[in-house]
C-alpha positions in Angstrom: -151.9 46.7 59.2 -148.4 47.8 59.5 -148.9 51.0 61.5 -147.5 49.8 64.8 -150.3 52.5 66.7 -153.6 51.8 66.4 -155.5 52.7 63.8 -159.4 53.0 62.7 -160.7 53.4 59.1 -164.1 55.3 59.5 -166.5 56.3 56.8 -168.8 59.5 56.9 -171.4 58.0 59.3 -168.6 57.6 61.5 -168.8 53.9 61.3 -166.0 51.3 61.3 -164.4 50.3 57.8 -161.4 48.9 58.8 -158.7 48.4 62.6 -155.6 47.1 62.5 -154.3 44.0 65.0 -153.0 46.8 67.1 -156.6 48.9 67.4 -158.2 44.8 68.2 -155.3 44.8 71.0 -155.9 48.0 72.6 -159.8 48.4 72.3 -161.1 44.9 72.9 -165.0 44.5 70.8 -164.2 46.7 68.3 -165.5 45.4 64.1 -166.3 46.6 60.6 -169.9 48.4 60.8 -169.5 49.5 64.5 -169.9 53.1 65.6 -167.5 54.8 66.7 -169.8 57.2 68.5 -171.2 54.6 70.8 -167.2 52.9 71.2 -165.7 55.8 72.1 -168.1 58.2 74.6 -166.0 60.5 75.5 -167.0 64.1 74.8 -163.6 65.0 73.5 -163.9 62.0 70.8 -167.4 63.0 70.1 -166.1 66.5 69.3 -163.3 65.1 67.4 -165.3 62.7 64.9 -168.4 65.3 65.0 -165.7 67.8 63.7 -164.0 65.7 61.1 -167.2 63.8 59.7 -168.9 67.1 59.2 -166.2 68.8 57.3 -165.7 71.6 59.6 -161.9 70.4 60.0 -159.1 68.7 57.9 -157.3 67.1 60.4 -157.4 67.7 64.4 -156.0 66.1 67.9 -157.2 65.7 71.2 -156.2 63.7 74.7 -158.3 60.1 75.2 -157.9 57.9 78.2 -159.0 54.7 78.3 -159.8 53.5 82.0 -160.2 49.9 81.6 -158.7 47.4 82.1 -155.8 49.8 82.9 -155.7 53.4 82.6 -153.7 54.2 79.3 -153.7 57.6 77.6 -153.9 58.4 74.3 -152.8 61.5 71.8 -155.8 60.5 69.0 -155.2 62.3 65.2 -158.0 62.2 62.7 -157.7 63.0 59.4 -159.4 62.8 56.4 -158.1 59.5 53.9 -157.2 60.9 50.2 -159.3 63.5 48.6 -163.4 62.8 47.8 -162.8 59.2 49.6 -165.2 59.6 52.2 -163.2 57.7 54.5 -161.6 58.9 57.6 -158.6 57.5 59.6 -158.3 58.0 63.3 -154.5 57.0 65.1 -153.5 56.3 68.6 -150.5 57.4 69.7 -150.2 56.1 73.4 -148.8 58.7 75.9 -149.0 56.4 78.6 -145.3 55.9 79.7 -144.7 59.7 78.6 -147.3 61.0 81.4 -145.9 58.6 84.1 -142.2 59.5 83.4 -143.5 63.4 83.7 -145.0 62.7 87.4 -142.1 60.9 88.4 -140.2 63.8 87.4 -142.3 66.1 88.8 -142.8 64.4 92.0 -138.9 63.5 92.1 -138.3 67.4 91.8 -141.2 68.7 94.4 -139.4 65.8 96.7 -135.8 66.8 96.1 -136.7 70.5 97.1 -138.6 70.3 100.1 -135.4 67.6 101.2 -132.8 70.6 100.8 -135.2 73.4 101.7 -135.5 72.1 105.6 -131.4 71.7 106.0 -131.2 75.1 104.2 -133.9 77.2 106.2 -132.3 76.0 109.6 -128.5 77.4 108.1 -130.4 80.6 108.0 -132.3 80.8 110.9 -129.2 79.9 112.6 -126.8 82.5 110.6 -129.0 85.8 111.4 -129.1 84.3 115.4 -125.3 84.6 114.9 -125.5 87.8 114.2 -127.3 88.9 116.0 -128.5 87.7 119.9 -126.0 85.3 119.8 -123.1 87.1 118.5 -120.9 87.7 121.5 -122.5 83.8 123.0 -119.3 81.7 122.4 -121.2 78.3 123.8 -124.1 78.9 121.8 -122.0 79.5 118.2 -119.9 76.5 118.7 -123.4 74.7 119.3 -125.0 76.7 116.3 -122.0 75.8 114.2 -122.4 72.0 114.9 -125.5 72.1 113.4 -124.9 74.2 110.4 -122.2 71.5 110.0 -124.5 68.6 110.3 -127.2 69.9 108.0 -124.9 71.0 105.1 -123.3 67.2 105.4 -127.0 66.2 105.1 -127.4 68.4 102.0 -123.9 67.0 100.4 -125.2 63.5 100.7 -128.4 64.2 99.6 -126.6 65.5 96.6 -124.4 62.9 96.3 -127.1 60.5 96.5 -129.0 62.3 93.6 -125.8 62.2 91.4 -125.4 58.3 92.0 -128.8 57.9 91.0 -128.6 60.2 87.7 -125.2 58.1 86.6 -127.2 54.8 87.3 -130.3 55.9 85.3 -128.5 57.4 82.3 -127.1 53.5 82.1 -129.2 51.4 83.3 -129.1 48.2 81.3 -124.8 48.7 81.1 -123.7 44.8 81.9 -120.3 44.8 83.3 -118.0 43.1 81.6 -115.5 42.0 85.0 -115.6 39.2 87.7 -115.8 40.0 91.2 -114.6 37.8 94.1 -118.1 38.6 96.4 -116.2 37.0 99.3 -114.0 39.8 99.5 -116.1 42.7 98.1 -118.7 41.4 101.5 -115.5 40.9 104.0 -114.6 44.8 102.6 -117.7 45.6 103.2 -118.0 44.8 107.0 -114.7 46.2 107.8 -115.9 49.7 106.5 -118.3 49.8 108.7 -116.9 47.9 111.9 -116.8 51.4 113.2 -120.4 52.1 112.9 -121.5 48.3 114.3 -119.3 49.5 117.3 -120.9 53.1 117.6 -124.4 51.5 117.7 -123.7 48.3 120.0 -123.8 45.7 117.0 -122.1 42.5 116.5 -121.6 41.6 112.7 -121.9 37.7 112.1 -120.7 36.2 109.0 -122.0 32.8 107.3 -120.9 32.6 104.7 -120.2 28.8 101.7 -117.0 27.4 101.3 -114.8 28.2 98.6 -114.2 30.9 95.5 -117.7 32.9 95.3 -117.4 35.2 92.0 -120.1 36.6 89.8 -120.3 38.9 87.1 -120.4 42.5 88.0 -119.1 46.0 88.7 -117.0 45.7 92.5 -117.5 49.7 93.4 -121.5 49.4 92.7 -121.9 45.9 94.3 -119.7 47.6 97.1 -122.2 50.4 97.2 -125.6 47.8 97.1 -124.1 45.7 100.1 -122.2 48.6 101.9 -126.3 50.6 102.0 -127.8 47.0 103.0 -125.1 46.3 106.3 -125.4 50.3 107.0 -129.4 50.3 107.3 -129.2 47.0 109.0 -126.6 48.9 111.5 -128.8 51.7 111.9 -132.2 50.5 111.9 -132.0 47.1 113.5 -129.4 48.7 116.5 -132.0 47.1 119.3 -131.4 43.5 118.0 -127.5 44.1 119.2 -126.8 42.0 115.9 -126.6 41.4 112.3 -126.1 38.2 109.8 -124.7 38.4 106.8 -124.8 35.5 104.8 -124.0 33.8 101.5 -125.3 31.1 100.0 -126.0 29.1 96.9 -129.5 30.4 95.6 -132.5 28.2 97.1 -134.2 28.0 93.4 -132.6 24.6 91.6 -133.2 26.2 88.2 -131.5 29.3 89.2 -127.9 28.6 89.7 -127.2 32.2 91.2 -126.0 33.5 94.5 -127.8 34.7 97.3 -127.0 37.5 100.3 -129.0 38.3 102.8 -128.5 41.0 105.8 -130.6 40.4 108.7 -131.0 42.1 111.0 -132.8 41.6 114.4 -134.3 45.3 114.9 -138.4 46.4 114.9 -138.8 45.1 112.0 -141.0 46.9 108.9 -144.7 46.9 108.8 -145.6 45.0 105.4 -147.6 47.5 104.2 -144.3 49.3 103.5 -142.0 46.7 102.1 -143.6 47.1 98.6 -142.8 50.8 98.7 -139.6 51.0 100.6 -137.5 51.0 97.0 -139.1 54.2 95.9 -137.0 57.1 95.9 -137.8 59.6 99.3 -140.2 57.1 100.9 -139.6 56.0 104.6 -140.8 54.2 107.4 -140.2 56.3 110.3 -139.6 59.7 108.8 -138.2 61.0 112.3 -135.9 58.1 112.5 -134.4 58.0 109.1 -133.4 61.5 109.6 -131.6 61.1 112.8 -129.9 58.4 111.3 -128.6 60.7 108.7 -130.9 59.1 106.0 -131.5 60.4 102.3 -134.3 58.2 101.9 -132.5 57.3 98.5 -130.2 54.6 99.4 -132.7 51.3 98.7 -133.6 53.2 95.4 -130.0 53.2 94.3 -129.7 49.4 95.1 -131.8 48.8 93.0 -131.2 50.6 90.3 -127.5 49.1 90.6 -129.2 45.5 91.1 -131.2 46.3 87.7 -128.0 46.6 85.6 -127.1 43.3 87.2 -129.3 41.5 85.7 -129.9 40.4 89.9 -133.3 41.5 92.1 -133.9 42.5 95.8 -136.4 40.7 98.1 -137.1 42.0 101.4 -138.8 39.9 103.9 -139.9 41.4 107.3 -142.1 40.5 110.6 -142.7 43.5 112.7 -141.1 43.2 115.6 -138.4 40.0 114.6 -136.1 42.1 112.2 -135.7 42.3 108.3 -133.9 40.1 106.0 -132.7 41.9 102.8 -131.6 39.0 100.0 -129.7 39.8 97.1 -130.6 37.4 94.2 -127.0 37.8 91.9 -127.0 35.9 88.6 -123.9 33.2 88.6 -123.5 33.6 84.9 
């Protein structure tokens, strides 16, 4: 009962002695006098309990997953109980999380690569065309150049971007211990990037509450959250000709927190993305975000920052009326 996995006692007809609470949890019906045969159909689990019961093994493993009523995967041990007991114990060790972490990783990786192989297979293409036809071209090696230029800048963010996200990950419940004064950190914020609102035709609009607006928090990473929101707005909602930023006391009366939103008054996102649009690589408008210079990792590090915040994102979006990004920040 103390075994934190769950665990089955079985006897030699490969019938149920004894579970523990956390066997009752994970494999709902199961009870003394069951058989485990007809529980647990899975040929590898029929090998497993044919092999043990029998005698033909002391002790073997296999892979189980359970499919309902969520797919959870199992590492499953049998092993005989004492010597001349004729009773059997079979353990659970869920893999679950395990198995998700390694696609993550594996997608994150296959993701990651085909990013940098794109900007680094133009740089070649575009070095041997130095060399060679081009090599006594002076227009088209300063225009070659440009582009080697603005694809290795696209590489160094990407890699910057990856390197914000590692730091974030390897931390991510660190709670900050200092105050910051949002008012400022926002009015920073805007002036940063008063060059890019001018580039793109936008006018920034500021509505912000009266009086001092501090909560609890890193100023650099809550910089960096608000600094990717106004950028994307910038870039992605250019064809409204302007963006809102505003901060407010939270709308939620048992939630005494503070809330910013960036509007914008662009295209808008299609809400069959806005569920996905945190997850590292994805994008709306592939094309789009890469003309604008996009790493597709920006909203995933908001996140992750938001996370050690103990604060939450919420996007809300009409296709064709803009995006509103709200920051939900804890006052305390």
């Amino acid at each position: 009962a103390a075994v934190a996995d769950p665990l089955i006692i079985f006897d030699r007809t490969a019938t149920i002695v004894h579970a523990n609470a956390a066997a009752f949890a994970a494999f709902g019906g199961l009870a003394p006098g069951m058989s485990l045969s007809l529980k647990f159909r899975a040929p590898e689990m029929q090998a497993l309990l044919d092999g043990i019961v029998s005698g033909t093994m002391a002790s073997d493993v296999v892979d189980y997953t359970e499919k309902l009523p969520v797919e959870r995967t199992y590492r499953v041990s049998a092993s005989s109980v004492g010597h001349g007991t004729d009773l059997y114990v079979l353990v659970f060790k869920d893999q679950s999380e395990a198995r998700r972490i390694e696609r993550m990783r594996a997608d994150f990786i296959a993701n990651a690569s085909h990013e940098l192989r794109t900007p680094l297979a133009s740089i070649a293409g575009f070095i041997e065309t130095l060399r060679g036809p081009a090599r006594n071209d002076a227009a088209a090696r300063d225009q070659f150049l440009q582009i080697m230029q603005n694809q290795t800048g696209r590489m160094a963010r990407l890699i910057d971007d990856l390197l914000s996200l590692s730091r974030l990950e390897m931390k991510p419940y660190l709670r900050p211990g200092t105050e910051v004064d949002l008012r400022q950190t926002i009015d920073s914020v805007i002036d940063s990037l008063a060059p890019l609102a001018n580039e793109n035709g936008i006018a920034i609009e500021r509505d912000f509450i009266d009086g001092p607006i501090s909560v609890p928090g890193d100023r650099d990473e809550l910089f960096q959250v608000f600094e990717n929101l106004l950028e994307n707005a910038c870039k992605y909602g250019q064809s409204g000709g302007r963006v809102t930023v505003s901060i407010a006391h939270a709308e939620d009366g048992h939630d005494p927190g503070i809330d910013v939103t960036i509007r914008d008054y662009g295209p808008g996102i299609a809400e069959e993305h806005i569920p996905r649009i945190t997850e590292r690589f994805y994008r709306v408008d592939v094309e789009n975000s890469r003309t604008q210079k996009g790493t597709g990792l920006g909203l995933s590090i908001v996140k992750h920052i938001l996370t050690r915040h103990n604060a939450r994102l919420s996007i809300k979006s009409e296709v064709g009326k803009g995006a509103a990004f709200t920051v939900h920040l804890p006052a305390q």
